[in-house]
C-alpha positions in Angstrom: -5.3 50.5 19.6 -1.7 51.5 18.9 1.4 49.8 21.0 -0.2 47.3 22.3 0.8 43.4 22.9 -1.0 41.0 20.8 -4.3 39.3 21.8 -2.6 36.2 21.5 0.4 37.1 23.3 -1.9 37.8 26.6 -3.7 34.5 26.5 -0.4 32.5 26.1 0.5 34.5 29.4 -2.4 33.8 31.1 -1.8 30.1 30.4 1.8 30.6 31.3 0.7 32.4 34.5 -2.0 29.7 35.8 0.0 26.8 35.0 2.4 28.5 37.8 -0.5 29.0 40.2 -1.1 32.6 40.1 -4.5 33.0 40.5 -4.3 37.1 39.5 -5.3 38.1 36.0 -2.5 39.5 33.7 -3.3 43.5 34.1 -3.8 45.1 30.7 -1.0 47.7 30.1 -1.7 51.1 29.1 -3.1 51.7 25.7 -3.2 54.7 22.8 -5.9 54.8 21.3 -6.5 56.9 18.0 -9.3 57.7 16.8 -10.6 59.7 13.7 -12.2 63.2 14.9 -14.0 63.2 11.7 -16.0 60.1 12.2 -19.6 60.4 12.7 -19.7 58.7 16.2 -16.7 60.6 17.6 -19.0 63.7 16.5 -22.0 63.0 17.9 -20.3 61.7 21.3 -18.7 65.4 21.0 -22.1 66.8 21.0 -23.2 65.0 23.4 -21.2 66.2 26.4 -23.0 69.3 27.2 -26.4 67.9 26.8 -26.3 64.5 27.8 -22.7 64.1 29.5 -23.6 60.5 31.4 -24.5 58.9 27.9 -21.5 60.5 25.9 -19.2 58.9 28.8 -20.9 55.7 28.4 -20.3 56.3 24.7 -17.0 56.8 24.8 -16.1 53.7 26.9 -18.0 51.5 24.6 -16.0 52.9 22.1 -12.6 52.3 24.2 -13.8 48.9 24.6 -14.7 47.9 20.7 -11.3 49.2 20.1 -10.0 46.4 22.6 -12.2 44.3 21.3 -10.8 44.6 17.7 -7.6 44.7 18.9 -8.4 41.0 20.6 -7.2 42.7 24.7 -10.3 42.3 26.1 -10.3 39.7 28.0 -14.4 39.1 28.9 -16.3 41.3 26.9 -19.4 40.0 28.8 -18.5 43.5 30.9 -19.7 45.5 28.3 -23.1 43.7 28.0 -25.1 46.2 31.0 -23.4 49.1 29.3 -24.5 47.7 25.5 -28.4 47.3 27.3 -28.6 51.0 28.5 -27.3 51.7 24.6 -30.0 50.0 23.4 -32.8 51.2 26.0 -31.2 54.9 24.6 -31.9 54.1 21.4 -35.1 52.5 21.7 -36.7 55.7 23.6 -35.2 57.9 20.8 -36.6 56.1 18.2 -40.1 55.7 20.4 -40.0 59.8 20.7 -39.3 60.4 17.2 -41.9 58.3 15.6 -44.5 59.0 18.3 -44.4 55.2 19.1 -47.9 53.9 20.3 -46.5 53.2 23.5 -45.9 55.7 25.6 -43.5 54.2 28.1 -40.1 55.2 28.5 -37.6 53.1 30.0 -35.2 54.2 31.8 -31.7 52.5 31.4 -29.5 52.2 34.4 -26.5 53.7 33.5 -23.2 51.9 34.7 -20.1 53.9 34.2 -17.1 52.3 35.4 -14.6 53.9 38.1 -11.4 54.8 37.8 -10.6 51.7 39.6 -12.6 49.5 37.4 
């Protein structure tokens, strides 16, 4: 994350902010992100879009959001924990179809994309 304000400048603003009363969360400003086109992950989420365009989405937000992470701007990171499940649920039923797992079962994750608004 590139020309962003420090993690620690948003919490000492959001201290600043409720000791005034304001109730409202400070709004994250725009961010640039750069990423490395070469990089395995940025590759495979590439492609991903024809085949399975829901997952590389959710991909590429998880991405977005372990760059805020890393860059200490996200403020709960607990919203990324139903997106990290249907990740894992991916991954799981992969690895169960690869190996020919024993049980037969595939789980479906339930994907949750944010909104535009979100």
């Amino acid at each position: 994350v590139t020309d962003s304000e420090s993690g620690a400048m948003r919490r000492m603003m959001r201290l600043v902010d409720t000791s005034e009363g304001s109730r409202d969360s400070v709004p994250l400003p725009k961010q640039h992100v750069e990423i490395n086109p070469k990089h395995p992950v940025i590759v495979g989420i590439h492609d991903l879009i024809t085949k399975e365009p829901t997952l590389a989405r959710v991909l590429a937000e998880q991405v977005y959001d372990n760059c805020l992470v890393a860059a200490g701007l996200l403020d709960d990171s607990r919203s990324m924990l139903p997106r990290l499940n249907d990740i894992l649920v991916c991954v799981v039923n992969g690895a169960k179809a690869k190996h020919g797992s024993g049980s037969k079962e595939i789980v479906e994750p339930e994907v949750v994309a944010k909104t535009d608004n979100e």
